[in-house]
N, C-alpha and C positions, 0 to 999 in steps of 0.2 A: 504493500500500500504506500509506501516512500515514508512514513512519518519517523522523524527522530526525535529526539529528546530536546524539548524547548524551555520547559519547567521544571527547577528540581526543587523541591520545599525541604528544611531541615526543621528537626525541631533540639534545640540544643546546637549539637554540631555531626548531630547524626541525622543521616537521611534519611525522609520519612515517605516520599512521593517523588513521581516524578511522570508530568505529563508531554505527553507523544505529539507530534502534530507535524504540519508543514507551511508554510507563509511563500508566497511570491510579491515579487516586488518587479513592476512593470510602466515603462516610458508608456511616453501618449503615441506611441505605435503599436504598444503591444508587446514590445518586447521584453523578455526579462531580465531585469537589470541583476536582484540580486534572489535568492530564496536558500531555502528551507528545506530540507527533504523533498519533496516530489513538488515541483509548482504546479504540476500539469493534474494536480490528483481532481478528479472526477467528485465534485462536491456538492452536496445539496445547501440553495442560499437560503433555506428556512425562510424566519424574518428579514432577514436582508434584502429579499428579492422586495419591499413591501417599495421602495420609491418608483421601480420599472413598473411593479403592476398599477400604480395610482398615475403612471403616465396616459396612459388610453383616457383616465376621467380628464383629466387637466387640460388632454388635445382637443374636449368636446368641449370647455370651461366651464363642466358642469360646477365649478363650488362658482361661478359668475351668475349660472343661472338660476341658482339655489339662494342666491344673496347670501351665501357662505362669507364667514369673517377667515381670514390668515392665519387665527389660530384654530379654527375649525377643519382648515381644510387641510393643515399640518398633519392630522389626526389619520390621513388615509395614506402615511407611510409611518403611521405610529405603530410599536408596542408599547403603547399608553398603561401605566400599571395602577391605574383607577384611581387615583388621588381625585378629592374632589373637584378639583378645576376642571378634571379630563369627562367625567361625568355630567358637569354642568354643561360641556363646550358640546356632548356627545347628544344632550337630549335635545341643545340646539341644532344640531343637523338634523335627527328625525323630525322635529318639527317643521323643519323650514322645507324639507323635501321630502315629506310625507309617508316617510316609512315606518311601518311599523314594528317595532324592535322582535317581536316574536317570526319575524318573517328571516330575519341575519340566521344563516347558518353557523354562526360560532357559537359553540353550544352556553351554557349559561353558565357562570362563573362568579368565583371571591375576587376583589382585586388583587392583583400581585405584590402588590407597596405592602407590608406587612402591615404598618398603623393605619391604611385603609382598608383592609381586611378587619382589621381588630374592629374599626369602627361599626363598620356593617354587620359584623358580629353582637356587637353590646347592642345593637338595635334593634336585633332580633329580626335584621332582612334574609331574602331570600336571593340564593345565586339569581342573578341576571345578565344577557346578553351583552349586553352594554359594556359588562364590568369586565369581559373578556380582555384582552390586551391587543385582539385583533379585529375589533368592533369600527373602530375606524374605519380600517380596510374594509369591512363588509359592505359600512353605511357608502363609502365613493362608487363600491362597483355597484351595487343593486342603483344607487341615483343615477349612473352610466343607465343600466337598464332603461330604467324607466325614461327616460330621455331618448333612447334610441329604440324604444317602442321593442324591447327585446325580451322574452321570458324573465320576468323576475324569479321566479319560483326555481328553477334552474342553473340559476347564474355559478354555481358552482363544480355543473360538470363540465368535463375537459373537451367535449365536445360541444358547448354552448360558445357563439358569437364572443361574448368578453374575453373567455380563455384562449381563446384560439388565436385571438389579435394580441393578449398578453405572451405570449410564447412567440410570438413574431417580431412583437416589440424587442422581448428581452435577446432574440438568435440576432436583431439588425443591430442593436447598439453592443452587443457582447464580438459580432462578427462571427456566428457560431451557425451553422448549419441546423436547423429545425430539426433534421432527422437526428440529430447526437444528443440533444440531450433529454433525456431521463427523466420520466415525471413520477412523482409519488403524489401523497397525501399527506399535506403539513396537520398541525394540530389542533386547524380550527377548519377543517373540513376543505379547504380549496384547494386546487392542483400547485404542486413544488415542485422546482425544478434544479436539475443539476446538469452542473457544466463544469469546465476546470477551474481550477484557482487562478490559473492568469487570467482566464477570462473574465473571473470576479473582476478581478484586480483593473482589468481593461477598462470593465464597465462602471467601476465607481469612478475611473479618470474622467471618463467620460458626463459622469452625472457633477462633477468638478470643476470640468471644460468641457461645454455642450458643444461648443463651435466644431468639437470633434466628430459630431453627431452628424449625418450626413441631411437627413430629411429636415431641414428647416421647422415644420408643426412643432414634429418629436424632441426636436434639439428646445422651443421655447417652452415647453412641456417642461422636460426635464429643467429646466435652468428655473424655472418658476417652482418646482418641487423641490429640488436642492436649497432656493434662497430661503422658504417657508420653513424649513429645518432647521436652517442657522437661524431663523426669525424666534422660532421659536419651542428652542432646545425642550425646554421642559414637557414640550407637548408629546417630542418622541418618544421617550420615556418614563421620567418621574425625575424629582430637584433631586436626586445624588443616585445618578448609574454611567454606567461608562458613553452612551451615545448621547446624553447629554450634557457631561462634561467636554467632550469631541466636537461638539457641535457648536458650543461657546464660542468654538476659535473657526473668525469668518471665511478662514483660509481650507477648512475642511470642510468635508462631505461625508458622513460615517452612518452607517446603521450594523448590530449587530443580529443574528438570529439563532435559535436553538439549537444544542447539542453543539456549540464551539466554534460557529465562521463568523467572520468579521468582516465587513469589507470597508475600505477608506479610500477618499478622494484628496489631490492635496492640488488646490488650482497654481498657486506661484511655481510652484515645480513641476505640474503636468505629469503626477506622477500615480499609479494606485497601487494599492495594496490590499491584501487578502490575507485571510490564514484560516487555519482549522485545526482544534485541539479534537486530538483522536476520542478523549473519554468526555467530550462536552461541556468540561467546565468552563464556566464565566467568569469565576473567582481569579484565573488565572488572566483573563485580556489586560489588564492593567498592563499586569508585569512585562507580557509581550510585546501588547503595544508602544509603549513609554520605551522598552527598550529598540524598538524601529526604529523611533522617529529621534532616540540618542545617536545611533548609529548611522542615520542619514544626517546629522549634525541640525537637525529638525530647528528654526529660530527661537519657534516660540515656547520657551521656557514654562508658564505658567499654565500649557494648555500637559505639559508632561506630568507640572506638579499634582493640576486636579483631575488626574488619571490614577496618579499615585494618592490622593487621596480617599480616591473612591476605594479603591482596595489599596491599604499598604505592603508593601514588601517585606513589614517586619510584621510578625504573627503574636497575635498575644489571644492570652487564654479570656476567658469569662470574668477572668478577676481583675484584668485589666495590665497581668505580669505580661515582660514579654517572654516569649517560649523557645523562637526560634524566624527563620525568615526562609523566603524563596529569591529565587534569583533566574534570570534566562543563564542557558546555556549551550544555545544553538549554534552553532557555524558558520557563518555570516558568507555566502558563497557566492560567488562577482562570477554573471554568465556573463 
């Protein structure tokens, strides 16, 4: 599978862990510049794919026709983890374009923030759609639907009109052939797909520097979905996770998604990046990341620091001792 060792965690000064993975690092041709075990490994973008799929809405300007706000329409390349801002912004979309939340294929859900889980808990609610992390994404493509007079009730097989333009979206701007890549079923019911890691890595450059983007629509699509993410970090995730502390800094483009991939844009250097931790952790991106963007001599100092503060590098216990730290320890390899 190409993965090598990127993460080793100690606790004391014995080893306690050590996570697998592979990163490519890729010019605004495509090319790869630097990687990690396998660049070319065959990857599913999970959540990450969420900015390519909200492109087909944005080409229609459905959040225009909806009288969608910028932090609303942020929400259809979010894993929003329920805080209540995201809830407030979420019941304004069905409102405003008429959906009704029992109709989103993502099944019903706690929010992910833990003290909004807690909260919705002490109140004695009931999982809801909304609260999913992928509720966003639902609410842009069923509003595509309906706008393009398309099966709503369907919008989620692979053979429906949205998906079908989503995987053509994502083979033109990745530069990948339709027939390669690999569809499964992500975790809120919609078609996932896999492609390489440079390809990631091609396509977040690309979501970075649209002008790379050949078709014009697509290219102001994406450029208006990228800038809504740096507009407004909090909405892709929650105030303290790694996509948006990433997204603070205007110079990047970041989304991560499930079971380990990552994908980053970086406009001033025209550069993307990828990776994937073999056993799925999230706990580990900080470390990874912060260590790329040291080794590309990365500017922006404070965009590393609150990387590193979302997860730190040193480990402490429950009591607040510290116990031990992790560190990269991958091979930094010049194709």
């Amino acid at each position: 599978m190409g993965f090598v060792p990127l993460v080793e965690e100690y606790r004391g000064e014995a080893l306690e862990n050590v996570h697998y993975g592979a990163i490519s690092v890729v010019d605004e041709n495509g090319k790869v510049l630097y990687a990690a075990g396998d660049p070319h490994h065959q990857t599913f973008l999970r959540s990450a794919a969420k900015p390519f799929q909200a492109i087909p809405v944005l080409k229609r300007r459905v959040d225009e026709l909806y009288g969608l706000s910028g932090k609303e329409t942020a929400l259809f390349a979010a894993s929003h983890r329920g805080e209540t801002f995201h809830i407030e912004a979420l019941e304004s979309i069905l409102r405003k374009t008429g959906i009704v939340e029992e109709n989103l294929y993502c099944g019903p859900a706690y929010p992910l923030n833990e003290a909004a889980r807690a909260e919705r808990l002490r109140a004695h609610e009931s999982k809801r759609r909304i609260f999913h992390n992928c509720s966003g994404k639902h609410s842009g493509l069923i509003a595509l639907c309906k706008h393009m007079g398309w099966d709503e009730e369907t919008y989620y097989m692979p053979d429906h009109p949205l998906q079908k333009e989503i995987v053509a979206t994502l083979a033109a701007i990745a530069e990948v052939p339709e027939s390669s890549i690999s569809l499964g079923v992500d975790g809120c019911g919609l078609p996932i797909f896999a492609i390489p890691l440079d390809k990631i890595a091609y396509a977040y450059m690309k979501l970075a520097c649209p002008d790379r983007i050949e078709d014009a629509v697509t290219a102001a699509a994406a450029a208006k979905m990228a800038r809504l993410m740096n507009e407004y970090p909090d909405m892709i995730a929650d105030t303290r996770f790694v996509c948006s502390a990433l997204l603070k800094d205007p110079n990047l483009t970041a989304k991560g998604g499930a079971k380990g991939v990552y994908g980053i844009g970086l406009r001033r250097e025209r550069i993307g990046i990828s990776l994937k931790v073999s056993d799925g952790s999230e706990q580990v991106w900080p470390c990874i990341i912060g260590s790329i963007l040291e080794r590309l001599g990365y500017a922006n100092q404070a965009t590393i620091d609150r990387l590193y503060e979302v997860v730190p590098n040193e480990i402490y216990n429950d009591g607040g001792t510290l116990v031990g730290y992790r560190r990269p320890v991958y091979e930094w390899n010049a194709k």
